[in-house]
N, C-alpha and C positions, 0 to 999 in steps of 0.2 A: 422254521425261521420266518420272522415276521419281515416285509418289508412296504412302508406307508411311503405310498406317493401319493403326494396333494398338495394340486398347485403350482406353485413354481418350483419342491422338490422333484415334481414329476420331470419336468425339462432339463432341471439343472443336473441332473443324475445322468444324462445322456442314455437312460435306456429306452429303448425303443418299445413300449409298454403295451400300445393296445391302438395297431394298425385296425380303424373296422373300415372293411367294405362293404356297402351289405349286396347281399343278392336275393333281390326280388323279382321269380319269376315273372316276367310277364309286362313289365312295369318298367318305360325305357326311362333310365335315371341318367343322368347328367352326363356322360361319356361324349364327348367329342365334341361338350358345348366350350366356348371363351373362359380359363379362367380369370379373376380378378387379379389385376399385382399379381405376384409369386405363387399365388394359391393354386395348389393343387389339383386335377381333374378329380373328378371323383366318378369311377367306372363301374363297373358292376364285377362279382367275386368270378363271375366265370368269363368276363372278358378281363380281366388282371391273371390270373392263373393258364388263362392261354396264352398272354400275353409273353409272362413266363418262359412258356415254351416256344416263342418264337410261331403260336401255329395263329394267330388270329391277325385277320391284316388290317391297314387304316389305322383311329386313332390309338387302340388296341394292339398295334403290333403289326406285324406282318409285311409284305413287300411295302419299302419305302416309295412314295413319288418322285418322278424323275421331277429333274429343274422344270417351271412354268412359265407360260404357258407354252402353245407351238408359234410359231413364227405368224406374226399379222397375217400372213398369205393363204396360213392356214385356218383362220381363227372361223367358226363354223357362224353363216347368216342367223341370223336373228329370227326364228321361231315363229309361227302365229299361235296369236293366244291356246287355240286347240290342240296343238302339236305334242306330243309328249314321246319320246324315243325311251325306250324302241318302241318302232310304230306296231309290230304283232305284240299283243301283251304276252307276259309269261306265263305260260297254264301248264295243269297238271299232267306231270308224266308217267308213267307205270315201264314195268317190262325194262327199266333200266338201271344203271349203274344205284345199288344201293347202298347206305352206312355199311362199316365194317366194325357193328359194336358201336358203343355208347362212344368208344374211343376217335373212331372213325367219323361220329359226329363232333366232336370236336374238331377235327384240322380241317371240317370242311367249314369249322364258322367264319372263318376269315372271307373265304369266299363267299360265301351268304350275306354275311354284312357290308363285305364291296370296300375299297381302298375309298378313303375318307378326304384325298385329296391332300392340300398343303398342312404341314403339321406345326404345330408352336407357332400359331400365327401372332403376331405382334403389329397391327398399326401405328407408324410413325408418321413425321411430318404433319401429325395434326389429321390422318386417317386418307392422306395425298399415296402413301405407299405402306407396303406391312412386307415385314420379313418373314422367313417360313425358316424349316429346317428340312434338307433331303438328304437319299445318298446318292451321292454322285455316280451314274451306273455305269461311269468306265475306269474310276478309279476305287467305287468301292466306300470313300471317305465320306462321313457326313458334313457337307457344308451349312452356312447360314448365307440368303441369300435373300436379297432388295428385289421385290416385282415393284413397277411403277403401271399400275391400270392404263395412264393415260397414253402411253409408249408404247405398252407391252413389256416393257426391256426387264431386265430379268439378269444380275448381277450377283457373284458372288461380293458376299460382305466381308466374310470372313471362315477361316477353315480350323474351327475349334482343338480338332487334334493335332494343331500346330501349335498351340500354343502350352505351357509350362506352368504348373501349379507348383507350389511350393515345395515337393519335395521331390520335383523335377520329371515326375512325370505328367503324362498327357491329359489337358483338361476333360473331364467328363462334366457334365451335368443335369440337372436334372430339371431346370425351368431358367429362361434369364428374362431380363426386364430393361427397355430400352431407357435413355435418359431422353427426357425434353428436347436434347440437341441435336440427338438423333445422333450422336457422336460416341457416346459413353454406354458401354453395356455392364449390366450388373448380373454376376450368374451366382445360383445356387449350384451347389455342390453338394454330396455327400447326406443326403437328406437321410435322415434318421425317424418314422413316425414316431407320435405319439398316441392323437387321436384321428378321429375323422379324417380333421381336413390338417393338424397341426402336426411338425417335429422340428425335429433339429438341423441345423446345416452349417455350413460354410461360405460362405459369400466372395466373390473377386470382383475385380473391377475392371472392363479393358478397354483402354481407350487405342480407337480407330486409324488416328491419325498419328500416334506413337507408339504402336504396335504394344503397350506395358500392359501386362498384367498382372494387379498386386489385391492381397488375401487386404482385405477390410475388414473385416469381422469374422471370427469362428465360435463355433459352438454356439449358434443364437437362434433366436426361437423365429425372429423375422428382421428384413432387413428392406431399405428401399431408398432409394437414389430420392435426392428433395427435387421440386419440379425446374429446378436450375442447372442440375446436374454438379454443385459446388459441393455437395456434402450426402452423407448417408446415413439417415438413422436408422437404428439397432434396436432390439432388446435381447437381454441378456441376465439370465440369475432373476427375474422379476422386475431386473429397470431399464430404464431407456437411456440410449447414451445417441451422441449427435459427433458423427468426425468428421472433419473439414479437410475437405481433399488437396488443397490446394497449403494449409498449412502442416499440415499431416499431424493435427492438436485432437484430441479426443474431449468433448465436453459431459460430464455426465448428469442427467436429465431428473433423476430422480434417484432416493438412496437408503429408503426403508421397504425395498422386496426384502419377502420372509419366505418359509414356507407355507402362511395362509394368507398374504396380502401381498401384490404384484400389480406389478404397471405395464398397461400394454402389454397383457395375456388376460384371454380369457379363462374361466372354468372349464370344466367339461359342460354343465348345462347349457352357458352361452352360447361357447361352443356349437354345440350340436341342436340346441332349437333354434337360435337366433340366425345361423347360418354362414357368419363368416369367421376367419381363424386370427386376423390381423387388428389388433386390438388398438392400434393407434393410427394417427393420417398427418400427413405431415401438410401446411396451410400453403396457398395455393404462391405466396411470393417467399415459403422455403424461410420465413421468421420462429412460425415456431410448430409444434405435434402435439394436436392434441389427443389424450389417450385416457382408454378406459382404468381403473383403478379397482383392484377386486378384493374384497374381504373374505374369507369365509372359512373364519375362526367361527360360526354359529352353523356351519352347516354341517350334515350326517354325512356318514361315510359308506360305505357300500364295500364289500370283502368279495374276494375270487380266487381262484385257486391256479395254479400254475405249480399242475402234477410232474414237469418233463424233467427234474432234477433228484438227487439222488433223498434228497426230503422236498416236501414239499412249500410251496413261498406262497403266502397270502400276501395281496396285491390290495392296497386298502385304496380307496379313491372315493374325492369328497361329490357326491350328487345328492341334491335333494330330492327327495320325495315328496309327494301329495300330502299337502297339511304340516309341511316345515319349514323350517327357513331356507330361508333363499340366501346365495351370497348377496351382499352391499355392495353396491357398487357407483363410486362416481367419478365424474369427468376434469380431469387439468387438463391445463392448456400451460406445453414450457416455452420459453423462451430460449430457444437453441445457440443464441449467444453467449449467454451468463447462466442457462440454466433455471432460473427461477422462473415458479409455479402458482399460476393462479386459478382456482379450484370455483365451480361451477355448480350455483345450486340451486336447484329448477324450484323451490321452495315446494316440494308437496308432502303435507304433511303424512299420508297415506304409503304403504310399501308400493314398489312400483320397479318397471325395469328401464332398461334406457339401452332401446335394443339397437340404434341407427343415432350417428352423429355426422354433419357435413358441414362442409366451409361452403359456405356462400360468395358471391360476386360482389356483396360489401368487404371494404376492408377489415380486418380485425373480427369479424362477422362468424360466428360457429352455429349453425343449428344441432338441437340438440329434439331427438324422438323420444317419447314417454309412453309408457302402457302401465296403465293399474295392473296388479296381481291378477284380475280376471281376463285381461286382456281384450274388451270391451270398451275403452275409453282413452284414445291416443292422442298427444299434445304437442306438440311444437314450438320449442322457445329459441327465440334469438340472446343470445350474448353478447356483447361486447368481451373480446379476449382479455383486454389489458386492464378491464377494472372487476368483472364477473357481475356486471349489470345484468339484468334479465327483461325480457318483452314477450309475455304469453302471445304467439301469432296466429296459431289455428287450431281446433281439438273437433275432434268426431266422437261419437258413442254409437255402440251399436245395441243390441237387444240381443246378440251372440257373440263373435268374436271378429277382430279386428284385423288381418295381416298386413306384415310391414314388408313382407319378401314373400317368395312361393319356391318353396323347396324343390319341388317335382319337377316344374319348370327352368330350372337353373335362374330366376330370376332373384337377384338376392335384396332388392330398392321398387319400391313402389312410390318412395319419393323421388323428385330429380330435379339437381340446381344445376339450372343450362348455365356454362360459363360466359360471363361478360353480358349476361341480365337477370337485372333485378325483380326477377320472378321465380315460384317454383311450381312444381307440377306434382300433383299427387291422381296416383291411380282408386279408386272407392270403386264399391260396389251400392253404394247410397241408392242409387235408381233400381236394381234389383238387377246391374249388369255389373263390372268392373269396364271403367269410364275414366276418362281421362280428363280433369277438373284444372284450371290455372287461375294462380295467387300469385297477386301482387307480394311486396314484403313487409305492408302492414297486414295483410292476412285477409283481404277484400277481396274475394272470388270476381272475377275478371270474365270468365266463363266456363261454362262444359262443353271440351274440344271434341268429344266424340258421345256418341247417344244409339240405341238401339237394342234389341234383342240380341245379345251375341256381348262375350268378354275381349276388351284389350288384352294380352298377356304382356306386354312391356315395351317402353318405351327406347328407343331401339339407339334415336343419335334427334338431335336437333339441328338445326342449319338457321343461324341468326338473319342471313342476310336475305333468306328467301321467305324466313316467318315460317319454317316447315316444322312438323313433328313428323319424323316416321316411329314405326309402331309396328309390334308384330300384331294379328288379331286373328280369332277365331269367328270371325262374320260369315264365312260361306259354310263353315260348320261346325260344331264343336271337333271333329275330329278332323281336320285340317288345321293348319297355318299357313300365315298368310302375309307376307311383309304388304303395307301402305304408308301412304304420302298424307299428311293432311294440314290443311293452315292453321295459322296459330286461333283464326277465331270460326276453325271448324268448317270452313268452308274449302272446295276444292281437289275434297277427300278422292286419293289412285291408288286403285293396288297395282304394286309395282312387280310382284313374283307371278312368274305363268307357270300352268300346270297345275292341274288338282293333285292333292295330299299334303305332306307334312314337311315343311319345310323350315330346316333348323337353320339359323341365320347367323353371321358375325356381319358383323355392319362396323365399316369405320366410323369414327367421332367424331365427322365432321358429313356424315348421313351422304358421301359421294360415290361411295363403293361398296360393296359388299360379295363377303363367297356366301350362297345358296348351297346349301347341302338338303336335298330333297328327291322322297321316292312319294309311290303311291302302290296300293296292292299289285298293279300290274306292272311297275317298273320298279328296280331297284335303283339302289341312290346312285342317282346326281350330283355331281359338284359342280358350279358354275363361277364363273365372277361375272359380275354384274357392275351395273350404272345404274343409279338411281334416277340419271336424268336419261339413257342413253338403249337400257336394256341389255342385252349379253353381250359381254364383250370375251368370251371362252369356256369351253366346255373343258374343263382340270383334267374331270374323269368320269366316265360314263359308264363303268363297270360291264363291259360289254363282257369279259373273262364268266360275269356273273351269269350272263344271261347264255354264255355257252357252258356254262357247269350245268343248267336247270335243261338243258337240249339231251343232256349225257346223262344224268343222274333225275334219281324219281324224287320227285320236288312237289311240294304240296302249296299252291297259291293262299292268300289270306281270302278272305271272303266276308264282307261287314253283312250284318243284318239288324235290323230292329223287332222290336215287338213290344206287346201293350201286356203290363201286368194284370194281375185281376182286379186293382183297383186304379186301372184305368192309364198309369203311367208309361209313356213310352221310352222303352234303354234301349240303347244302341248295345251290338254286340260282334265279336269277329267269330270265326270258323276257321280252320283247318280242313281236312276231310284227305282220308287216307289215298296217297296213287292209284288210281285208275277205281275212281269208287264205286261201287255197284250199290244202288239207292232199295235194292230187292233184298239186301243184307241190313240186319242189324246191327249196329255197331256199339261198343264201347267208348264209354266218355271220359273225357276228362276235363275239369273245369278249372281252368290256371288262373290264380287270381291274387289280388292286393284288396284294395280296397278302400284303405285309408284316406278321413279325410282332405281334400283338395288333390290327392291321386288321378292321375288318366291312367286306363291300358289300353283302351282301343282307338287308334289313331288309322286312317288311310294308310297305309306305308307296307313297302315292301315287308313280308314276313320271313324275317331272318333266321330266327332263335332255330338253335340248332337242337333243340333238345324237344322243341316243338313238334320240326319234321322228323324228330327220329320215331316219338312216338305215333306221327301219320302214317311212318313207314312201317310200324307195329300193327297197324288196324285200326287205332284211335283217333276218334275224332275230339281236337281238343278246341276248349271254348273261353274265350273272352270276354270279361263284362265289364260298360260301364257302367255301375252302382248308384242308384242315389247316394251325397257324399261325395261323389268324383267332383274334381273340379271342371270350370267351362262351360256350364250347363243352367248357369245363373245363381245369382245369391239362394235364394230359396231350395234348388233343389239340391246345391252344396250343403245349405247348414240347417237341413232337419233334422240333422244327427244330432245338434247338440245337446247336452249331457247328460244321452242316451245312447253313446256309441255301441254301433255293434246290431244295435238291432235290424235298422233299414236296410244295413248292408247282408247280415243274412238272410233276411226278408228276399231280398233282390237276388242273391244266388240262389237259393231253393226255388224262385218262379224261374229262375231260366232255364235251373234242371227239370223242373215239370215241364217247362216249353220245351226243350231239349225234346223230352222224353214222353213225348204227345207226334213226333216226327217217328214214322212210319220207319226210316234207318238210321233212329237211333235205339239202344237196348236199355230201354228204364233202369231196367235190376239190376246192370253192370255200369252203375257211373259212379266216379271219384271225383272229389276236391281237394286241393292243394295250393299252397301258397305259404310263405316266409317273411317273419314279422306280426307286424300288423297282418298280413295274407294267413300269417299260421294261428295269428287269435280269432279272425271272421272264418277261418275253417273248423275251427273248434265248435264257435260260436253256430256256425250254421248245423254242425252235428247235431250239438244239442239240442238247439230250440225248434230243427227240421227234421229230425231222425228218421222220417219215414222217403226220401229222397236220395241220400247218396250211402251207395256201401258202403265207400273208405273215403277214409280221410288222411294226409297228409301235412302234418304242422312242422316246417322248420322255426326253429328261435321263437315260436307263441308268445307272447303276451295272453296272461290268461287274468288279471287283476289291475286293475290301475291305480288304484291305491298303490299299488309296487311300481310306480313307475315314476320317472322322473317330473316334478312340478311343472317346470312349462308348456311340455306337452298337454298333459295329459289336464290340467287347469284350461288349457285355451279353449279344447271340446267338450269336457265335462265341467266348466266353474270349478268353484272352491269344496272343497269336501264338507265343511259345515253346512252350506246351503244346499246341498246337490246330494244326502248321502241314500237315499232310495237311490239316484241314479246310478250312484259309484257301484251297488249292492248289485243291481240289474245288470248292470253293464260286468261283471263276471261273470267267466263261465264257472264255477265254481258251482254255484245254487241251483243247478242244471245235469250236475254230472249224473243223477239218476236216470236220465234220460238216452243215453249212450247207449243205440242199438247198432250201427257197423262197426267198423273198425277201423280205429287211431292207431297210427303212426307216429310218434314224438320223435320229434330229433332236435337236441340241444347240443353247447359247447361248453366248457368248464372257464374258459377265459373271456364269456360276453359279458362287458361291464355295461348296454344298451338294455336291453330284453335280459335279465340279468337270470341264468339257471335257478334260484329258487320258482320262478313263475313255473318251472315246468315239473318241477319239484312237487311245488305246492299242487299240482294240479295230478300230478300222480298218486300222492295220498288223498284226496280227494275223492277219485276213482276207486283207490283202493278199498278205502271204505267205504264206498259204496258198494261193492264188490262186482265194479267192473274192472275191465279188462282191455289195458292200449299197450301197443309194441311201443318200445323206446329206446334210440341208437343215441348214444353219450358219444362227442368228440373233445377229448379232454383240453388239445390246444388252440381248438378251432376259437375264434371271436362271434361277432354278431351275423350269422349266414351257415357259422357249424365250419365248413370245408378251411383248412388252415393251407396246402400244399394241393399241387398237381393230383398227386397219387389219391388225398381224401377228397377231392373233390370228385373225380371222376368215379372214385369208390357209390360215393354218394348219389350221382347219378343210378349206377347199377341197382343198389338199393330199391330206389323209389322206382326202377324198370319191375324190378322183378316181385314189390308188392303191388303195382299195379296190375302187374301180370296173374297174380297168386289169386287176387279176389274178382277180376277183371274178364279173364279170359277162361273162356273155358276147358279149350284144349293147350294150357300151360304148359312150357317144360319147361323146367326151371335149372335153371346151370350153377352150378357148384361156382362160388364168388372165388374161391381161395385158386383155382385151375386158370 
């Protein structure tokens, strides 16, 4: 049985089709960062499946935080810069409590990663207070509840499971979103994925001060209170509808969604390269929404199988590929009154995408962002809404490529229109760092607000009345973060976060407050709230439970290290090293990795990963690397990859295993690489073009061809297929597979519509006639990461224990999987 979803059939069908998380060992992804609006967290597949189980704690699960903070009296002094608690670091233990099985590393990641502090944080008031969600630890009940920094005070708002959804039972949700007035909450309900970051839900509304709670919209793809809290619009079936709460009129916005043309939803490409899932914005005085508009009646379809039924159902979905069309896509702007639509056109006659659109501090005012198909050439036009006038205001070009967001970093705007002035801010890499540049609104560079050796990663909150930009940066190192202060005309510049390592930020919108969430190899995370003028005003939660697990149990510390390749470059890199290590031993390696371009994996920060230490607890010493191609490390040494991917990052894992394996207790002949995705095509990649370096290899979800892979991507680091096709040719491992002298590991799923199974396919016939030889584990309902469930993920764990064991170790015993 045939069944095509594409587009807006995909939503409108209410099936839940292709939930991906992916799981990239090694590679902290987005988990416990702010989302945007309603949007989703996007976690990693083994903190969601432990999540599951109720065994991982923080934002992942696990013991909820009680109400915050402790009482003024208890609030802990203010720190000297040097201080970092716990004042003994945490080091390696032996001779004690250790995993019980691959399983037994699992319940202990909750503990490893440390209680994350306040959850569903929401800044209200303009970023004066933010509500959180706990459970209440004497009744049990999760509340929602108003901390005010400047008090302490710390109020229940309201207790969710008192309140009644439509069919009379007790609300559940799954994200809610405040109103402007700080009065009106809008909750999602009932979420149904689709992709990524998109599905389906239900929507209620509950006002504060009349206890009511009433459904606004069901079954819709997104929804969101207008910045007045009078109305809420929707999309739904492919169109946008606008209802006015106050007359309880539904208006609707637009009325030719099909199933290949819809308003306010993206595609799956958009989607997933562009980065965010909510296809329309509503204008900052709640007049009108303006929204994406998507074609893609000219685009290819892509086929997957979903074996788990009694015949099997191909699962059609439209993504383009390298060298096809792209959907069409452009911008209206409705009028939420009457409805009518005035449509926006940047006049270029060139294919192009228009990945970022924003409302400005003019009235009537839309910005709208542009990229050529190469992604090389970014543009900037103002509008006027009400007649679709146009004013080209800024454009860059580069000689590689261009980003508008940074996926790895949760940062989704490298543009920023401070509200109530008529300026914007764009992040460049133009100087040969990423830099923080300000325009006026004819497009007149004003200045460059930050300069040096070292990247901004984003611009955090502005403060009008003091002239400030805070900013997170990587100044003291590429492997830290760092919140700072600086004036608007760069002068003045403080860093405001203490403590060396890695510090993940939520910062209110008004740059007055912020939780710090920050570890460093020797401490596990931190959670603070902070003053931006004032310093710590509470320590949330200092995971000390953490630091009494690593007292009891054999815990293995992270350990950074650098080194110069042979042609002179110096990578940073992390370590592991087995409990109680004896350096007169040689040990076996593992090399956990990603790799992909603008990627970090090695950061300062407590090392959590549970599957890390379990393999320290095995004997293996396992190893991190930042890659040329990683980001943070400056434009050039980002984008020498381009489109030549693949090589410099094999390059860079094979010198580390020769460095590795030039150390006296490390065992050359017994080292493995591994990694998922992108990590499983550079481990392929490094197989073949290094063969003489690592035994095995381990590829989950490979990419082995980019020609197979979806257009945005995979155009942004290798160009267009016509100009670039030696590179596209090079950049496979395909042309290589004679070279295959350890042993491959494949592991794929039948349901990744991402890394799509023909690549792993294709690369098995490839081998085969060549007449080599790779193991390969098929998970037939697994998505992009392979593991679908509890039971196949920690299967898959076992898996990869016991072939690294099989070619690794010498004195193996290897345990019957099925016992």
């Amino acid at each position: 049985m045939a069944l095509t979803l594409t587009g807006a059939r995909a939503f409108r069908s209410g099936v839940p089709i292709l939930l991906q998380i992916p799981y990239i060992r090694g590679v902290q992804m987005l988990s416990c960062l702010r989302s945007e609006k309603l949007m989703r967290t996007r976690i990693s597949l083994a903190a969601t499946l432990v999540f599951l189980t109720g065994l991982l704690a923080g934002c992942a699960g696990g013991p909820a935080p009680s109400p915050l903070p402790p009482p003024a009296s208890e609030v802990v002094p203010e720190p000297a810069p040097s201080e970092t608690r716990p004042s003994t670091p945490v080091r390696a233990t032996d001779h004690r409590q250790r995993f019980n099985g691959i399983f037994g590393a699992i319940q202990a990641a909750g503990l490893l990663a440390g209680n994350q502090g306040p959850a569903s944080v929401n800044w209200i008031d303009g970023g004066d207070r933010f509500s959180y969600t706990t459970t209440n630890p004497a009744t049990g009940v999760e509340e929602v509840r108003v901390f005010d920094p400047a008090t302490l005070g710390d109020d229940v708002a309201f207790t969710a499971s008192s309140l009644r959804m439509r069919d009379g039972g007790a609300l559940t949700y799954d994200s809610f979103q405040w109103a402007s007035d700080s009065r009106h909450v809008l909750f999602q309900t009932d979420f149904r994925p689709i992709y990524r970051r998109s599905g389906i839900s239900d929507y209620y509304l509950y006002d504060l001060e009349t206890g009511d709670l009433n459904l606004v919209a069901d079954d819709v793809r997104s929804a969101e209170l207008s910045p007045d809290g009078g109305m809420v619009g929707y999309e739904q079936g492919g169109d946008l509808y606008a209802f006015d709460l106050s007359s309880a009129e539904t208006v609707r916005l637009t009325s030719d969604g099909s199933d290949l043309i819809f308003n306010g939803v993206f595609d799956w490409v958009y989607e997933e390269e562009f980065g965010i899932a909510e296809a329309w914005e509503w204008s900052p005085d709640g007049e009108h929404i303006a929204f994406w508009q998507t074609d893609e009646r000219e685009v290819g379809s892509i086929a997957i199988t979903d074996w788990s039924g009694r015949n099997p159902e191909f699962l059609e979905i439209t993504i383009p590929k390298v060298g096809e069309s792209n959907p069409t896509v452009r911008i209206g702007v409705a009028d939420v009154r009457d409805g009518g639509v005035v449509w926006l056109d940047p006049g270029l006659p060139d294919e192009h995408y228009i990945p970022r659109i924003y409302w400005t501090s003019r009235p009537n005012t839309l910005a709208m962002v542009t990229l050529n198909r190469p992604q090389n050439h970014v543009q900037l036009f103002f509008f006027d809404v009400t007649t679709g006038e146009r004013e080209l205001i800024f454009e860059e070009t580069s000689d590689t490529w261009i980003d508008v967001y940074d996926f790895f970093a949760g940062i989704l705007h490298f543009f920023f229109f401070p509200e109530g002035l008529e300026e914007f801010h764009w992040i460049s890499d133009r100087d040969g760092h990423q830099h923080v540049y300000r325009y006026d609104y004819a497009g007149t560079l004003l200045n460059q607000v930050t300069a040096g050796p070292w990247n901004v990663i984003r611009v955090e909150a502005v403060d009008l009345e003091s002239r400030t930009i805070f900013y997170t940066s990587a100044e003291d190192s590429p492997l830290e973060r760092q919140l700072y202060a600086v004036g608007f005309d760069g002068s003045g510049k403080k860093r405001l976060t203490e403590g060396r390592g890695n510090h993940g930020l939520d910062v209110g919108p008004n740059g007055k407050y912020y939780i710090d969430r920050w570890s460093n190899t020797d401490t596990p995370l931190q959670v603070e709230l902070r003053s931006t003028s004032e310093g710590r005003l509470a320590v949330l939660e200092d995971n000390s439970a953490t630091v009494r697990w690593t007292e009891s149990n054999a815990y293995s510390p992270g350990e950074l290290f650098s080194f110069e390749t042979s042609d002179g470059v110096q990578l940073d890199g992390s370590m592991i090293r087995p409990p109680g290590f004896d350096p007169s031993e040689a040990h076996p390696l593992v090399l956990s990795i990603y790799g992909g371009p603008g990627s970090q994996q090695v950061y300062d920060e407590f090392a959590s990963d549970f599957f890390n230490q379990y393999l320290a607890q095995q004997g293996y010493i396992v190893v991190g690397l930042n890659n040329r191609g990683s980001g943070n490390y400056g434009r050039d040494f980002l984008k020498m990859v381009y489109r030549r991917v693949g090589h410099w990052e094999a390059n860079d894992f094979a010198e580390v295993g020769r460095y590795m394996a030039s150390q006296p207790w490390v065992d050359g002949d017994r080292m493995a690489i591994m990694g998922t995705s992108y990590g499983g095509y550079t481990t392929i990649f490094t197989m073949l073009a290094h063969p003489d370096v690592f035994r095995l290899g381990i590829a989950n979800s490979p990419g082995t061809d980019w020609r197979l892979y979806d257009t945005v991507y995979s155009e942004r680091y290798m160009g267009l297929l016509e100009d670039n096709l030696d590179g596209y040719e090079a950049s496979s491992v395909m042309s290589m597979v004679d070279n295959l002298e350890g042993h491959l590991l494949l592991v794929h799923s039948g349901m990744d519509e991402n890394v799509q199974p023909r690549q792993t396919m294709q690369l098995i016939t490839a081998l085969t006639d060549a007449g080599k030889d790779a193991e390969f584990r098929f998970y037939p309902r697994g998505a992009h990461g392979s593991a679908y469930s509890l039971e196949s993920f920690v299967l898959m764990q076992r898996v990869y224990e016991q072939t690294l064991c099989r070619f690794l170790k010498a004195d193996c015993d290897i345990e019957f999987l099925n016992r």
